[in-house]
C-alpha positions as a printed NumPy array, in Angstrom:
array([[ 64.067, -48.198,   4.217],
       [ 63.986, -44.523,   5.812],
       [ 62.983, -41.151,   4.706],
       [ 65.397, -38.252,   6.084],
       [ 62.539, -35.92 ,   5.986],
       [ 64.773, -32.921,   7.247],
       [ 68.573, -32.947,   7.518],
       [ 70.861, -29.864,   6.986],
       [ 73.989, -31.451,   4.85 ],
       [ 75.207, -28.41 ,   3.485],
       [ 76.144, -26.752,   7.321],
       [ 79.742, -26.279,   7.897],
       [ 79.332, -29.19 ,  10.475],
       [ 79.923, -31.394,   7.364],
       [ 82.743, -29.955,   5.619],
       [ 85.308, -32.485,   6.923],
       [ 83.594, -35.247,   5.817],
       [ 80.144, -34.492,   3.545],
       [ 80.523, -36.941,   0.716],
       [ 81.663, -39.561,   2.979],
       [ 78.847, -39.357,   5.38 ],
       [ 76.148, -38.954,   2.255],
       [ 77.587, -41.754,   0.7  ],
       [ 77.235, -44.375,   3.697],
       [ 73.301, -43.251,   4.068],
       [ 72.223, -45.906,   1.645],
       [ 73.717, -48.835,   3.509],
       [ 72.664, -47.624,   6.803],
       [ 68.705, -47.855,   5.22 ],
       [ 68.219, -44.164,   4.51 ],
       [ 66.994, -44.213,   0.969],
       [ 65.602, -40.643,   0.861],
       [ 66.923, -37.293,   2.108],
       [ 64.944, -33.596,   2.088],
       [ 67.783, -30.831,   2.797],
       [ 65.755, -27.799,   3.5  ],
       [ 68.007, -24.273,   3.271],
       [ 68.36 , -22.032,   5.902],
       [ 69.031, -18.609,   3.598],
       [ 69.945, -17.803,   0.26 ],
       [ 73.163, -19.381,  -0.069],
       [ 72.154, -22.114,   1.4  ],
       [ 69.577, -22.525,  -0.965],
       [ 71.936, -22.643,  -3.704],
       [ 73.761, -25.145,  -2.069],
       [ 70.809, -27.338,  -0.843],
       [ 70.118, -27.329,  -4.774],
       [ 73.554, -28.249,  -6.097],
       [ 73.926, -30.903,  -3.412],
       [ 70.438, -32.538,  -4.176],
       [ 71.844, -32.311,  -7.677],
       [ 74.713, -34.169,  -7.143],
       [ 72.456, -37.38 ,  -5.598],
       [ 69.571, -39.207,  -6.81 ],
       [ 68.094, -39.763,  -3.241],
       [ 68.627, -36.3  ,  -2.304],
       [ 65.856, -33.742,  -2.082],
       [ 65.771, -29.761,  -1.345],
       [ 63.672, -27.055,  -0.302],
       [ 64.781, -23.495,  -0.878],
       [ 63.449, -20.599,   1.369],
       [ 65.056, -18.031,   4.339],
       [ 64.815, -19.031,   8.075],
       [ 63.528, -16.739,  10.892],
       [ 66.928, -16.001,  11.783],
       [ 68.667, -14.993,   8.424],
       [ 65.057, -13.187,   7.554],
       [ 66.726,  -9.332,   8.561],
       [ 68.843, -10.433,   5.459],
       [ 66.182, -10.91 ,   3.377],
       [ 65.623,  -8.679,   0.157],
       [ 62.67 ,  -8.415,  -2.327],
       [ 64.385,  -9.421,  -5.166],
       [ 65.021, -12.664,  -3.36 ],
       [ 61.635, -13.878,  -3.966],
       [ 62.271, -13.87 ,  -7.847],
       [ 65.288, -15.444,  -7.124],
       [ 63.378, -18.478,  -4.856],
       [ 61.331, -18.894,  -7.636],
       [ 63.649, -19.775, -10.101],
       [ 65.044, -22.379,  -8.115],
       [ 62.259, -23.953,  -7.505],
       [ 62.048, -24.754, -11.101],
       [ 64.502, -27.403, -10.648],
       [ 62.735, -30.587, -10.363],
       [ 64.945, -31.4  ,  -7.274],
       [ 63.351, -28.687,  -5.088],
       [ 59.921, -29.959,  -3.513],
       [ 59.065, -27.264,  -1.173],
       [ 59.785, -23.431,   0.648],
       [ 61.477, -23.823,   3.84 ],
       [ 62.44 , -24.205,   6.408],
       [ 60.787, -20.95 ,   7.128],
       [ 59.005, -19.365,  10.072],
       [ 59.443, -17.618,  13.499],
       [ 61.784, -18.335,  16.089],
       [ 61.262, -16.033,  19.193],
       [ 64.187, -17.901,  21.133],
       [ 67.117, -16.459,  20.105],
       [ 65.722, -13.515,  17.7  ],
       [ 68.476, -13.1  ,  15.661],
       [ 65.802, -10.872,  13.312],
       [ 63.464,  -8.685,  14.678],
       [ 60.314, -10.116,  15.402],
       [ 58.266,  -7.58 ,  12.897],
       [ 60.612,  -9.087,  10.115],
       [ 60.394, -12.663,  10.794],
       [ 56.531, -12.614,  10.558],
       [ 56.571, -10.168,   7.248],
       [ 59.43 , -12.87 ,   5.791],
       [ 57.56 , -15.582,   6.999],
       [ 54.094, -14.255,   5.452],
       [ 55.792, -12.991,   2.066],
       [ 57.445, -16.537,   1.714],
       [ 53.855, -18.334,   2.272],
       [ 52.568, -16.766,  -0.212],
       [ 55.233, -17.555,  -2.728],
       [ 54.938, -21.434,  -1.872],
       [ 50.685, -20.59 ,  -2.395],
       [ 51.862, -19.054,  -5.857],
       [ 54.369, -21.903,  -6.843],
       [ 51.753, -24.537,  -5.326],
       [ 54.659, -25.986,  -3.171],
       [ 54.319, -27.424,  -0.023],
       [ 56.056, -25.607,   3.276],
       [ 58.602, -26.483,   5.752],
       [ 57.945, -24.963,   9.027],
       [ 60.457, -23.877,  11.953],
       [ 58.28 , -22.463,  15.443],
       [ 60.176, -22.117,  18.377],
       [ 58.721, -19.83 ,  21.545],
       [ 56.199, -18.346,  19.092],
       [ 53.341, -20.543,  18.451],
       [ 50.765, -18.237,  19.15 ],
       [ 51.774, -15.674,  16.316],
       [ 52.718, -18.539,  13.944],
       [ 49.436, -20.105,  14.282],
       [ 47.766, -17.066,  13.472],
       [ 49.712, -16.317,  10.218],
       [ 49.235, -19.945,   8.877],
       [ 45.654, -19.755,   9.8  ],
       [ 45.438, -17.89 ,   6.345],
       [ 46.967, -20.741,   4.391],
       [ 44.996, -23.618,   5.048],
       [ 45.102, -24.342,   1.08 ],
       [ 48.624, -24.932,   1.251],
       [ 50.708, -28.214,   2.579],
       [ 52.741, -27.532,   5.392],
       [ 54.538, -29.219,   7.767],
       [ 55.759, -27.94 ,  11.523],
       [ 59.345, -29.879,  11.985],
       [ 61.078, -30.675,  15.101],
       [ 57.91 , -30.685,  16.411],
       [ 57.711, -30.432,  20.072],
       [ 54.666, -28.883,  21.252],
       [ 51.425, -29.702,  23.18 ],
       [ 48.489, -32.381,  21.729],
       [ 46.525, -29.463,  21.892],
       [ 48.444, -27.742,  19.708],
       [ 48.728, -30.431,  17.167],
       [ 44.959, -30.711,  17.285],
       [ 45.326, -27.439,  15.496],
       [ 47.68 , -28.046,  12.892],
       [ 46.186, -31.561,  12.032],
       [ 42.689, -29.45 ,  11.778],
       [ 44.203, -27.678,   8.927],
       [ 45.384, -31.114,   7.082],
       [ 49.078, -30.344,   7.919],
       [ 51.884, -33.239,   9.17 ],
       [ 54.407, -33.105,  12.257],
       [ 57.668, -34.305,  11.967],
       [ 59.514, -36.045,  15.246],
       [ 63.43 , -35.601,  15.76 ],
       [ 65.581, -37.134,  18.272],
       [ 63.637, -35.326,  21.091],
       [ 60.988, -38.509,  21.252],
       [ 63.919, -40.187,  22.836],
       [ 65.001, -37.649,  25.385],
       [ 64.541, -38.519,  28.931],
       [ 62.92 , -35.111,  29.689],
       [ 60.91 , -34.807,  26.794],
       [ 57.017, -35.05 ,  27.102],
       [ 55.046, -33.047,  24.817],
       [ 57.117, -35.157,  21.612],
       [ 56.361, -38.42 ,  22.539],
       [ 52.811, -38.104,  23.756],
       [ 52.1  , -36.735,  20.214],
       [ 53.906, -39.034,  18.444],
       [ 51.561, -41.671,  20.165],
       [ 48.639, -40.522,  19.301],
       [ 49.169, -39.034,  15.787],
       [ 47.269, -39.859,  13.074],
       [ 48.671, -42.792,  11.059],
       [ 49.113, -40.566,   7.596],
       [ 50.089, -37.351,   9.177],
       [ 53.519, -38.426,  11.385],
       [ 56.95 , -38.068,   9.324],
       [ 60.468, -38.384,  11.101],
       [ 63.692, -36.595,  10.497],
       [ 66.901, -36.074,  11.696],
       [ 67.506, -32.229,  11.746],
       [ 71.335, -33.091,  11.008],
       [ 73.474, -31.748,  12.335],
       [ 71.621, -31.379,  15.604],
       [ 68.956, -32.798,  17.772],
       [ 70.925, -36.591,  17.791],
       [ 69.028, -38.609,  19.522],
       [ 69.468, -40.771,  22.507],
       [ 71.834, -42.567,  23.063],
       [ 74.152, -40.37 ,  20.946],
       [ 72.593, -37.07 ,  22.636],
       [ 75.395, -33.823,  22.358],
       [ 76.873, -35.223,  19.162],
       [ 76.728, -34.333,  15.697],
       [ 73.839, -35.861,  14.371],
       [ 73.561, -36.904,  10.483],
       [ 70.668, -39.594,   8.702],
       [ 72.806, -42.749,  10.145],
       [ 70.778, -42.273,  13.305],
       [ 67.461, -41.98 ,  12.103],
       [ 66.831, -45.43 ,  12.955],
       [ 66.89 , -44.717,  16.777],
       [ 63.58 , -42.317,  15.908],
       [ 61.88 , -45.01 ,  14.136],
       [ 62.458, -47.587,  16.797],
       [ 61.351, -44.897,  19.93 ],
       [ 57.779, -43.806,  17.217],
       [ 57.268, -47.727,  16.815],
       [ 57.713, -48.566,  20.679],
       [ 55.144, -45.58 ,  21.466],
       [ 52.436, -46.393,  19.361],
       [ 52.856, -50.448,  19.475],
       [ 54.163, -51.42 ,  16.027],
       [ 57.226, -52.709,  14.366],
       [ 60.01 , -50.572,  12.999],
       [ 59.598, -52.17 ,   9.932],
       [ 56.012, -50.592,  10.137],
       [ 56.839, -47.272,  11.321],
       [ 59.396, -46.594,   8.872],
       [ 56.824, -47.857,   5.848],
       [ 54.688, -45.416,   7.189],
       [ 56.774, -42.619,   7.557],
       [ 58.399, -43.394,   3.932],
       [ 54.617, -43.059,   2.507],
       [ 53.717, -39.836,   4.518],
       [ 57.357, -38.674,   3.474],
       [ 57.162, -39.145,  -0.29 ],
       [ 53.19 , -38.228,  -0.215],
       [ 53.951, -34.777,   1.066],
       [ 56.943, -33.702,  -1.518],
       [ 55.213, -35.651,  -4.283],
       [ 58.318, -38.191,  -4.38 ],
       [ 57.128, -41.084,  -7.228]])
């Protein structure tokens, strides 16, 4: 069976057909999902919908690119969400120098204030980095007490040499089976056995051979399979592994 470890079901992307999709997961092998939110609504969603499903997990926080949006008060309001037994980290949260839909001065002061709530609640973190490693390094240099985990990972080894320093995890997506990636799959092979987790990212990043369309926890398998070819196991392995790492870092029983 698979662990979802990051998968977006409350996006518009799944309007049409949300309940439908969800409720096929479980014969496809996906017996866990974590929906991180992307802002404040969607943290109220992510909540509801992990509500609604035993298998279902959520993480409530504000992404880099809804962080302008951010208010103070929001913080108070995080925290009483996360006192539903459902939610199992902050996140996805972060810096994302691509597109900068928020300045960059309040994407790091979001992303530093939210840290610090996840040290207060003792909650792990879900981390988003895109084209601003350098500055997101530094900040989570100062939170080496906390559990985090930098998804959709796609950087260098000797980047990840960093991250795993600090006792952290990467999650893999769909790009391990891209025919022009190369940073994803070299780390994937040489990860540490109790540090790699997989995901989805639904409704994007679907994987080879389904590459352009909507993505959801159905194709998950194609991840396991590409992690198992690159570091010589069986899928059945690789998917027992990632189900530990998965359920070690939310503290799923």
């Amino acid at each position: 069976m698979l662990f979802d470890t990051h998968a977006h079901y409350d996006e518009e992307q799944f309007d049409s057909d949300r309940y439908e999709v969800i409720e096929s997961l479980k014969d496809s092998g996906v017996s866990l999902v974590m929906n991180p939110a992307s802002n404040m609504a969607s943290s109220f969603e992510s909540v509801k919908l992990s509500e609604k499903y035993d298998f279902i997990y959520c993480a409530v926080g504000v992404h880099p690119h809804d962080s302008k949006e951010m208010k103070d008060d929001d913080f108070e309001t995080l925290k009483s969400l996360t006192e539903n037994k459902k939610v199992r980290a902050i996140g996805e949260i972060g810096l994302d120098y691509h597109y900068d839909f928020s300045p960059r001065e309040i994407q790091r002061q979001r992303f530093y204030d939210q840290l610090c709530l996840a040290r207060e609640l003792d909650l792990p973190v879900i981390i988003h980095e895109r084209e601003a490693c350098k500055d997101c390094l530094d900040i989570v240099s100062a939170f080496k007490d906390l559990k985090g985990v930098f998804h959709c990972y796609s950087g260098s080894w000797e980047t990840a040499k960093i991250i795993l320093n600090m006792g952290w995890y990467l999650s893999f997506t769909g790009v391990v089976t891209f025919k022009n990636g190369r940073n994803a799959p070299e780390v994937a092979t040489k990860m540490p056995e109790d540090r790699i987790m997989i995901e989805t990212d639904s409704p994007y990043m679907a994987p080879a051979p389904l590459r352009g369309s909507r993505n959801d926890s159905r194709n998950l398998r194609y991840i396991c399979a590409k992690v198992a070819q690159l570091r010589g196991i069986s899928e059945e392995r690789a998917a027992e592994i990632t189900m530990t790492n998965g359920k070690n870092f939310f503290g799923i029983e």
